[in-house]
C-alpha positions as a printed NumPy array, in Angstrom:
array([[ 12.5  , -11.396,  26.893],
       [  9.056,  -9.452,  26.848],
       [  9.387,  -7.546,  23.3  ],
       [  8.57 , -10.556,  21.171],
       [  5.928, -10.949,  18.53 ],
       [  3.199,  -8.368,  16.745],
       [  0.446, -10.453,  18.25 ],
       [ -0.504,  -8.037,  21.529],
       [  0.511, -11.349,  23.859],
       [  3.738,  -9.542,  25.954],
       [  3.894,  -6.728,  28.434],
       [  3.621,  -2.91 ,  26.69 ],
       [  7.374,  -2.459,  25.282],
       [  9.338,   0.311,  26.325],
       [  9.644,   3.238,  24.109],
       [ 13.56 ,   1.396,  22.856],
       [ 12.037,  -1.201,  22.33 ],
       [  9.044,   0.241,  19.9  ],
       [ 11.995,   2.922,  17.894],
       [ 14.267,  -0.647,  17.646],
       [ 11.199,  -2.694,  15.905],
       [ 10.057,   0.47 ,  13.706],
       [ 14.265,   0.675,  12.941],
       [ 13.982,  -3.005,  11.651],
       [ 10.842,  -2.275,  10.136],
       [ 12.308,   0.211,   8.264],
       [ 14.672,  -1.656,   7.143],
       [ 12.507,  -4.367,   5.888],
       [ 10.998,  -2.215,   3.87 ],
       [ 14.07 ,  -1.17 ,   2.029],
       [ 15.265,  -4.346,   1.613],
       [ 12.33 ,  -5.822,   0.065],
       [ 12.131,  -2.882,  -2.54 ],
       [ 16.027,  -3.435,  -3.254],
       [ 15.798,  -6.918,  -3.595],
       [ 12.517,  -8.667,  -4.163],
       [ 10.476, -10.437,  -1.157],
       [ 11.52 , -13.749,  -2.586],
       [ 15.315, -12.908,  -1.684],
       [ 14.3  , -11.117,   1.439],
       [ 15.946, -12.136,   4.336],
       [ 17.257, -11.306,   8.153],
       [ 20.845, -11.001,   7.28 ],
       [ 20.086,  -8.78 ,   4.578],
       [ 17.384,  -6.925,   6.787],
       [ 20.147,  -6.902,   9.935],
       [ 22.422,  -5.628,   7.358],
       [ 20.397,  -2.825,   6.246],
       [ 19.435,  -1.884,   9.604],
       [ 23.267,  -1.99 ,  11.061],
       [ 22.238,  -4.764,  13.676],
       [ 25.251,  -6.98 ,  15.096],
       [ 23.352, -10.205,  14.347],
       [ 19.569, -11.241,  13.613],
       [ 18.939, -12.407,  16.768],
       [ 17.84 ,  -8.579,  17.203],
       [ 15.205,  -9.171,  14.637],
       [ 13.943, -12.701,  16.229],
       [ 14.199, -10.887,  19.635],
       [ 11.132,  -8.443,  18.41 ],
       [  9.64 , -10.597,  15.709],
       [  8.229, -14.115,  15.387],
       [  9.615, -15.013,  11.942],
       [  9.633, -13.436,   8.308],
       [  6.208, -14.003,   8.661],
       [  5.457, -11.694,  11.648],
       [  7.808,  -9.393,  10.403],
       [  5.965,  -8.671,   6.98 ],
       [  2.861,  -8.23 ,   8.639],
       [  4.413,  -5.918,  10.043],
       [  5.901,  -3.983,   7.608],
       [  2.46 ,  -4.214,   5.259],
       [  0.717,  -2.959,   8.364],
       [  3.193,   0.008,   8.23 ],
       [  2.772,   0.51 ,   4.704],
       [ -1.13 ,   0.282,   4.659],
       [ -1.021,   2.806,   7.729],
       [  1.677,   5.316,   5.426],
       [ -0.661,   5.077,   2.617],
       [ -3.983,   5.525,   3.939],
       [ -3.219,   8.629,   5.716],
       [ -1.282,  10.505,   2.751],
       [ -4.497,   9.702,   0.474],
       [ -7.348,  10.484,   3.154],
       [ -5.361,  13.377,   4.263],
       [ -6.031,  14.696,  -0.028],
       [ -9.364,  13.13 ,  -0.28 ],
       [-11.635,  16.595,   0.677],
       [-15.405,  15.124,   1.542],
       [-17.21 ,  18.093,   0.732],
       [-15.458,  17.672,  -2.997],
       [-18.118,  16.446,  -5.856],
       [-17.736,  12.915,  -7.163],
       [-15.53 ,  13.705, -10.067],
       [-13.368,  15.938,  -8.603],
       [-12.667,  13.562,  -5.834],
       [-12.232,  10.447,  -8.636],
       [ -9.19 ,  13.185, -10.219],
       [ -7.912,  13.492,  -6.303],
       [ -7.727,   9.842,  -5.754],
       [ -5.206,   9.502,  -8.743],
       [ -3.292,  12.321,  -7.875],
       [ -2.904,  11.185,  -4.714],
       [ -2.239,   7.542,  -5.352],
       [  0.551,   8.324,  -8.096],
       [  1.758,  11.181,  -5.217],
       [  2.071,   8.171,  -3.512],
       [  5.199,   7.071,  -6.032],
       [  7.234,  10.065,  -5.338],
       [  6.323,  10.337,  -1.448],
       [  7.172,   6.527,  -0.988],
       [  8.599,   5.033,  -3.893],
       [ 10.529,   2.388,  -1.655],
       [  6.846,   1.562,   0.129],
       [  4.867,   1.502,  -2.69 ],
       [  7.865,  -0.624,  -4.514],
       [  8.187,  -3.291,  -1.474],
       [  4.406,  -3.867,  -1.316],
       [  4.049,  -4.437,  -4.818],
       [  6.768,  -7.121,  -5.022],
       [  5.144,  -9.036,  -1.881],
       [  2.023,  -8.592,  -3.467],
       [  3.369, -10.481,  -7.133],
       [  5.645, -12.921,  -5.071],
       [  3.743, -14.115,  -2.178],
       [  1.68 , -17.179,  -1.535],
       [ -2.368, -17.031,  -1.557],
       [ -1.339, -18.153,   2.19 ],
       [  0.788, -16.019,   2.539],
       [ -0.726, -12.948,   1.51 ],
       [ -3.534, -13.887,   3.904],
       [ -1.092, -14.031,   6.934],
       [ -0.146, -10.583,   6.212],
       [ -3.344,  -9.316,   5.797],
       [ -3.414,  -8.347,   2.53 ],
       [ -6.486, -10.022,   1.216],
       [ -8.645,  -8.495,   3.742],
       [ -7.331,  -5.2  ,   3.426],
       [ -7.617,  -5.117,  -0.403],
       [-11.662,  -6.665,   0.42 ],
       [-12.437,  -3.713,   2.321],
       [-10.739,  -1.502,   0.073],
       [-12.626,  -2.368,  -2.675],
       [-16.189,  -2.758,  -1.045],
       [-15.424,   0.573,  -0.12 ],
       [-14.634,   1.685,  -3.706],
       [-17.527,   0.199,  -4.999],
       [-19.698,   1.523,  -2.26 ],
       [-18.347,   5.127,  -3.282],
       [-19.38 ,   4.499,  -7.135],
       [-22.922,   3.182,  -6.428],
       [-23.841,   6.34 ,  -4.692],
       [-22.101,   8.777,  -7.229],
       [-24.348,   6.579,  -9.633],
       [-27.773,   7.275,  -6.964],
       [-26.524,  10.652,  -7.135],
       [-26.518,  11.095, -10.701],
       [-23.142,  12.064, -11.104],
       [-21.33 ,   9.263, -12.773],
       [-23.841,   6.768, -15.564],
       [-24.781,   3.506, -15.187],
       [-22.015,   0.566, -15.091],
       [-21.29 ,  -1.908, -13.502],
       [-19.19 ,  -0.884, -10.711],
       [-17.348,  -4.   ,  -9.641],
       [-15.252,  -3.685, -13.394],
       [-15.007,  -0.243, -12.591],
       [-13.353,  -0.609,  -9.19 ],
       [-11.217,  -3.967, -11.145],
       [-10.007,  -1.156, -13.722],
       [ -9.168,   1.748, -11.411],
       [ -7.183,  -0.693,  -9.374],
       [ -5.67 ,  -2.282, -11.939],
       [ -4.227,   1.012, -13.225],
       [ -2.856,   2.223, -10.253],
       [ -0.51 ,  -1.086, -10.192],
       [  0.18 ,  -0.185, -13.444],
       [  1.464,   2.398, -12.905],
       [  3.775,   1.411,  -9.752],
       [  5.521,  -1.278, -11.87 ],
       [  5.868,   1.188, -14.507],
       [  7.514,   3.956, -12.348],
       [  9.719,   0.853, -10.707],
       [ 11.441,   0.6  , -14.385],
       [ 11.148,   3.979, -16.037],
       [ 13.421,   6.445, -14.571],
       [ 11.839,   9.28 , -16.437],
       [  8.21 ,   8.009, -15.484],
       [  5.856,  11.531, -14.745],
       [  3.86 ,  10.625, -11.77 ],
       [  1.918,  13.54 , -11.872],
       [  1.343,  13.458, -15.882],
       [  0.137,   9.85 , -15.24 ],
       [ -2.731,  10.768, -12.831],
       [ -3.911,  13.636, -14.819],
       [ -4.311,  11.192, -18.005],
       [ -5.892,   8.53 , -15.817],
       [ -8.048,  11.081, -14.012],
       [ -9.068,  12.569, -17.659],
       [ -9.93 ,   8.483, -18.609],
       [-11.998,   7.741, -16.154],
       [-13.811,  10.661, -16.002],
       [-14.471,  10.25 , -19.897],
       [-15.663,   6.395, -18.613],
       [-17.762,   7.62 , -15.695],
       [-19.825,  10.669, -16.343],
       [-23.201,  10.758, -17.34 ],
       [-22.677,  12.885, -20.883],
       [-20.475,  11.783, -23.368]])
């Protein structure tokens, strides 16, 4: 067996291999969002998948552990590309601020099942845990980044002075929000959302009242 484990260690896998893992990956995904991480598990997963047994799963993953890295990894990589791909550099400040929560909420009717199973590892996992999978470092960068973005819209003059570390704590904090609110409310406007938010914070950040 040379398909095992996330961790680079084994020989290049074979192109069945790499569909079988994303297939399971896939899967994970789907089952987490259906049923909670806490209740997460490789019969369900196998189930989902329409595997004859989990031994596929343990074949090509390392534990539940190695397999939720590697669906966060997946999730991360869906994510970041559908929001960069919106996020125009030669926009101003503001405008970009409004693009980042209309791509974000996007995000909810793109990926609803993505954006629901990272959110329930997220409020379920372990601080350990959520290490393993490399969530905490993720959400670090993300935020230094964030923050990095604000303090040169402020240098630029475009958005007043405040401190941008609650800033960053309230954008982010919004955007959950607003996943656990679309998770319950069938009727939840994603796009309605990120215009209000958008308005918000662009009453909160710019330099004239």
């Amino acid at each position: 067996m040379q398909a095992r484990s996330s961790a680079g260690k084994q020989k290049e896998r074979t192109f069945i291999e790499t569909a079988r893992r994303a297939q399971i990956v896939d899967a994970a995904i789907d089952v987490l969002a259906e049923h909670g991480y806490p209740n997460t598990s490789f019969a369900k997963i196998a189930e989902r998948a329409g595997l004859s047994s989990t031994g596929m799963i343990s074949y090509h993953f390392d534990g539940k552990d190695d397999l939720i890295r590697e669906v966060i990894a997946e999730i991360v990589r869906v994510n970041t590309e559908f929001v960069v791909a919106k996020l125009d550099p030669e926009q101003g400040y503001t405008a970009r601020l409004r693009t980042y929560f209309a791509a974000n909420l996007a995000l909810l009717d793109e990926y609803p099942t993505h954006q629901q199973a990272l959110a329930g590892v997220i409020a379920n996992a372990r601080l350990d845990e959520l290490q393993t999978f490399g969530l905490i470092d993720h959400h670090l960068d993300v935020t230094r980044s964030q923050e990095k973005w604000i303090r040169e819209a402020q240098r630029a003059g475009a958005f007043r002075d405040f401190n941008p570390v609650i800033m960053v704590m309230a954008i982010q904090g919004a955007r959950e929000a607003a996943i656990t609110r679309a998770r319950v409310d069938p009727d939840f406007d994603t796009a309605a959302c990120a215009r209000e938010l958008a308005d918000l914070f662009d009453r909160a950040t710019r330099t004239h009242s």
